[in-house]
Backbone as a printed PyTorch tensor [residue, N CA C, xyz], in Angstrom:
tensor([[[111.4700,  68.5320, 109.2500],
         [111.7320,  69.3520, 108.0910],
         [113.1850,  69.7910, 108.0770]],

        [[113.8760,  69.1870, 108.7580],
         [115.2750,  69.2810, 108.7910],
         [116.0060,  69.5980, 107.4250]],

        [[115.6870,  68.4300, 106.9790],
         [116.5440,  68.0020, 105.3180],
         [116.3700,  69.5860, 104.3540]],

        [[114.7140,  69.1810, 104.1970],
         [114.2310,  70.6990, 103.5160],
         [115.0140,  72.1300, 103.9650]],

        [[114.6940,  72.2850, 105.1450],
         [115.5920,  73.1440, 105.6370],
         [116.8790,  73.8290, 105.2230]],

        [[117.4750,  72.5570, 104.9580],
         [119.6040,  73.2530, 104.7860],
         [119.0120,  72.9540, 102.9120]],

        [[117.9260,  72.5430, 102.0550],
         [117.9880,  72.5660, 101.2690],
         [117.8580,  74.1550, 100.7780]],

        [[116.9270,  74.3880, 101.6300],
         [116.3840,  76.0490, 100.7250],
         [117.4100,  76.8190, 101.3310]],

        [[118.5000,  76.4860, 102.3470],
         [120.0090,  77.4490, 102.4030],
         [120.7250,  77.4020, 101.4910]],

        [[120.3710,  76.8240, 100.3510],
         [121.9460,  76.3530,  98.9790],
         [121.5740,  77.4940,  98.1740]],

        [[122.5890,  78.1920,  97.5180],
         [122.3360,  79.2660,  96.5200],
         [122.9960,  78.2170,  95.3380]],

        [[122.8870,  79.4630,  94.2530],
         [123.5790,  79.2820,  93.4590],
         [123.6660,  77.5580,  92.4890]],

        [[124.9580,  77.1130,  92.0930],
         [124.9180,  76.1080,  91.0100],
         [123.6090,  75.2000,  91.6650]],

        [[123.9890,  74.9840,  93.1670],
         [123.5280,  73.5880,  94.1190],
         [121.6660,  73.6330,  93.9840]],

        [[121.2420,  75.2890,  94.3190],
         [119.6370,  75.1460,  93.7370],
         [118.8960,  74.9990,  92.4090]],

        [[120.0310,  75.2230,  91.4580],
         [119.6810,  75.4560,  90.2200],
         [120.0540,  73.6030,  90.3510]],

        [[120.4860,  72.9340,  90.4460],
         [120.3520,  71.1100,  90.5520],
         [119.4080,  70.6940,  90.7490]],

        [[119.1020,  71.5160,  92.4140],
         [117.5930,  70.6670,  93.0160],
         [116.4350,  71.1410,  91.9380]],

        [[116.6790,  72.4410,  91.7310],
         [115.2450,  72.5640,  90.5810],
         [114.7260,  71.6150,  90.0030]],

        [[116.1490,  71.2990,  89.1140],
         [116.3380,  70.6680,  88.4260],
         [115.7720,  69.0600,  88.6550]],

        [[116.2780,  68.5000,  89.6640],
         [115.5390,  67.1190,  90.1530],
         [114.6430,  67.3970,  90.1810]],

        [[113.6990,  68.7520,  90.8480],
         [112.0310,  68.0010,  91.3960],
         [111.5650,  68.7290,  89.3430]],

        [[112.1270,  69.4670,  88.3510],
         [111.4410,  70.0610,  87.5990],
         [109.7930,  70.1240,  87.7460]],

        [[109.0980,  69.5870,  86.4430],
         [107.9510,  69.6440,  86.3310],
         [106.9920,  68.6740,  86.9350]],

        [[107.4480,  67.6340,  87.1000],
         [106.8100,  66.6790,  86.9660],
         [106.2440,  66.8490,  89.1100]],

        [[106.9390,  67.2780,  89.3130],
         [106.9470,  67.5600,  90.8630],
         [107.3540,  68.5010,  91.3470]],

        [[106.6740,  69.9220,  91.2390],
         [107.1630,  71.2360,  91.2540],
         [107.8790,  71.4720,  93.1050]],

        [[108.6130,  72.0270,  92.9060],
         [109.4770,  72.3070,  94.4270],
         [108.3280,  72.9850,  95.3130]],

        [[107.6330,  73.3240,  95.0600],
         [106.5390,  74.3550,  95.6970],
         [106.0100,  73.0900,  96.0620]],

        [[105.5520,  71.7100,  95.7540],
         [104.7370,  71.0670,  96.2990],
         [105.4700,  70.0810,  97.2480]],

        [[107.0910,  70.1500,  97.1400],
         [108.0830,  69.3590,  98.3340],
         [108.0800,  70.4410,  99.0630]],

        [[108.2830,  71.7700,  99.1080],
         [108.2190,  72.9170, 100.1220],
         [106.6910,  72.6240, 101.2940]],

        [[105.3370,  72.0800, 100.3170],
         [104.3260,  72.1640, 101.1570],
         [104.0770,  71.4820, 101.9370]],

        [[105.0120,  69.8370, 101.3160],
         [104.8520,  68.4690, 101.8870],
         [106.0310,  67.6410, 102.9190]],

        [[106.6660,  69.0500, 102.8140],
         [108.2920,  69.2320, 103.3780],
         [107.7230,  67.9810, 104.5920]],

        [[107.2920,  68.1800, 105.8130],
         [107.2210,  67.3900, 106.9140],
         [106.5940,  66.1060, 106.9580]],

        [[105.5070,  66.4450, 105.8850],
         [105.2120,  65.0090, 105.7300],
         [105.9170,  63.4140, 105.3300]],

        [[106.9660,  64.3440, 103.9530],
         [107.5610,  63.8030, 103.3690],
         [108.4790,  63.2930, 104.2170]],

        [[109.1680,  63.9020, 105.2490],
         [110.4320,  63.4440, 106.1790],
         [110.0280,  63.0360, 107.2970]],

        [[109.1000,  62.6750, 107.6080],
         [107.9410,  62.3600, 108.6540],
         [108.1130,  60.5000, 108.1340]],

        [[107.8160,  59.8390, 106.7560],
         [107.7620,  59.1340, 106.4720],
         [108.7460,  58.1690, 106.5540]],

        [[108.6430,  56.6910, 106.8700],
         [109.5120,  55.8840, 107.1420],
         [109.4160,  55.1000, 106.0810]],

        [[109.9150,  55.7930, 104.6700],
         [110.2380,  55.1310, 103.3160],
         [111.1210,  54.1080, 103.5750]],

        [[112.1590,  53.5810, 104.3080],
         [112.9410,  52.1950, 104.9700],
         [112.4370,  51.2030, 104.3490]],

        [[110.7630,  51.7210, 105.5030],
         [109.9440,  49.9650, 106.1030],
         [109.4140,  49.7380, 105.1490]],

        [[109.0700,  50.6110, 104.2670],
         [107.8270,  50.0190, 103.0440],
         [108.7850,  48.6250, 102.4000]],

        [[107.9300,  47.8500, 102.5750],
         [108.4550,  46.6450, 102.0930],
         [108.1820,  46.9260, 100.5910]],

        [[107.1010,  47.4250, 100.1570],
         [106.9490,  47.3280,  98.9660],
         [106.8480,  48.6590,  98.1780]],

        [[107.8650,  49.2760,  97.6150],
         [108.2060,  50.7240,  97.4200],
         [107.4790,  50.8110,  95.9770]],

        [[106.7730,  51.1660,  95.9810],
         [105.6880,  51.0870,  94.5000],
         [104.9340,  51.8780,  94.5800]],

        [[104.7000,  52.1860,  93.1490],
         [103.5600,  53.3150,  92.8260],
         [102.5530,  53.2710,  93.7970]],

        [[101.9750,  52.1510,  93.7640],
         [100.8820,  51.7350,  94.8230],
         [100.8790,  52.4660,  95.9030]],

        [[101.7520,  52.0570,  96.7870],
         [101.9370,  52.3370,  98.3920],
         [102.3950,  53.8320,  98.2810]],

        [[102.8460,  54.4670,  97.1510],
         [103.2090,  56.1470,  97.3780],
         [101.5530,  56.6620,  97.1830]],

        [[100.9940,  56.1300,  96.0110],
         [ 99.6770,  56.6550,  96.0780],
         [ 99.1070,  56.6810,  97.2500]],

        [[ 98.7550,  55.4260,  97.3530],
         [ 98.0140,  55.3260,  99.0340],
         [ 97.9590,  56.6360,  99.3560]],

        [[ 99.5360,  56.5230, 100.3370],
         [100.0600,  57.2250, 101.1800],
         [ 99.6900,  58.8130, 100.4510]],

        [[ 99.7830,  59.1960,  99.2890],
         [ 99.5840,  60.4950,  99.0210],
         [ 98.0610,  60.7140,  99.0790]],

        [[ 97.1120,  60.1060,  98.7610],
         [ 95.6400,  60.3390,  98.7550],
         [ 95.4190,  60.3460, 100.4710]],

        [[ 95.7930,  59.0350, 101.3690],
         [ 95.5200,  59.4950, 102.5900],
         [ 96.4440,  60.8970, 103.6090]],

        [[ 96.6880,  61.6620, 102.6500],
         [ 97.6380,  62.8490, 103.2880],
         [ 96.6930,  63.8760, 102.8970]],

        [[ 96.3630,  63.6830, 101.0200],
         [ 95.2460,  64.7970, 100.9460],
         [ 93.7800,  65.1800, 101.5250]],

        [[ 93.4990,  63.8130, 102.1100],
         [ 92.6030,  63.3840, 103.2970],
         [ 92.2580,  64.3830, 104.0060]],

        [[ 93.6810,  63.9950, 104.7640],
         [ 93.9980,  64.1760, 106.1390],
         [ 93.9380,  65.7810, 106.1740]],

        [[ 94.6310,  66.5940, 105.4430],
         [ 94.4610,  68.1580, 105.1920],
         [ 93.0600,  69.0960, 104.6800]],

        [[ 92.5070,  67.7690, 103.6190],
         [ 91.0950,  68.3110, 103.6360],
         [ 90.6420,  68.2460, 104.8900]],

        [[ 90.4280,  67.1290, 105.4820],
         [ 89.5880,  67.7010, 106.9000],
         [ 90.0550,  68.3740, 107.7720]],

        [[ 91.2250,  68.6550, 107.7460],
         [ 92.1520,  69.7590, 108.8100],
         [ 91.4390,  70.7600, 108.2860]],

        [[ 91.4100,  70.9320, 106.8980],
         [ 91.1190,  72.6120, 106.2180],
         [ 89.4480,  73.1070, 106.6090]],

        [[ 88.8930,  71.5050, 106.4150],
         [ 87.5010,  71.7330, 107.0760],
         [ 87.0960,  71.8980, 108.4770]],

        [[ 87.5770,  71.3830, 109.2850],
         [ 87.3930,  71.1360, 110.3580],
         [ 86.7150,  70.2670, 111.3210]],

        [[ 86.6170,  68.9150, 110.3100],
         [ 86.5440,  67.7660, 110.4260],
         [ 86.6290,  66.5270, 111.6090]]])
């Protein structure tokens, strides 16, 4: 969670940008939640960078937290 990190240190013009990138469509509250996961990921290797393979990858994350939350 490095990256995230020095992100939520920026005041001013530099956060009012990032808002701006994640706006609506991907509220910052949900890169704040997914902060480690997200930088955890070796986006590189994906040979095939597509809707597809982000889905995947996002349904087996919500998975993975439902049964954390359950205790699974």
């Amino acid at each position: 969670m490095a990256l995230w990190a020095r992100v939520q240190q920026l005041n001013g013009d530099a956060m009012r940008q990032i808002q701006l990138v994640y706006g609506v469509h991907f509220p910052i509250e949900v890169r704040h939640f997914f902060a480690n996961w997200i930088e955890d990921q070796h986006w590189y290797a994906s040979t095939l960078f597509s809707v597809e393979v982000l889905t995947e990858r996002i349904v087996i994350f919500f998975y993975y937290r439902v049964m954390t939350y359950l205790n699974c």
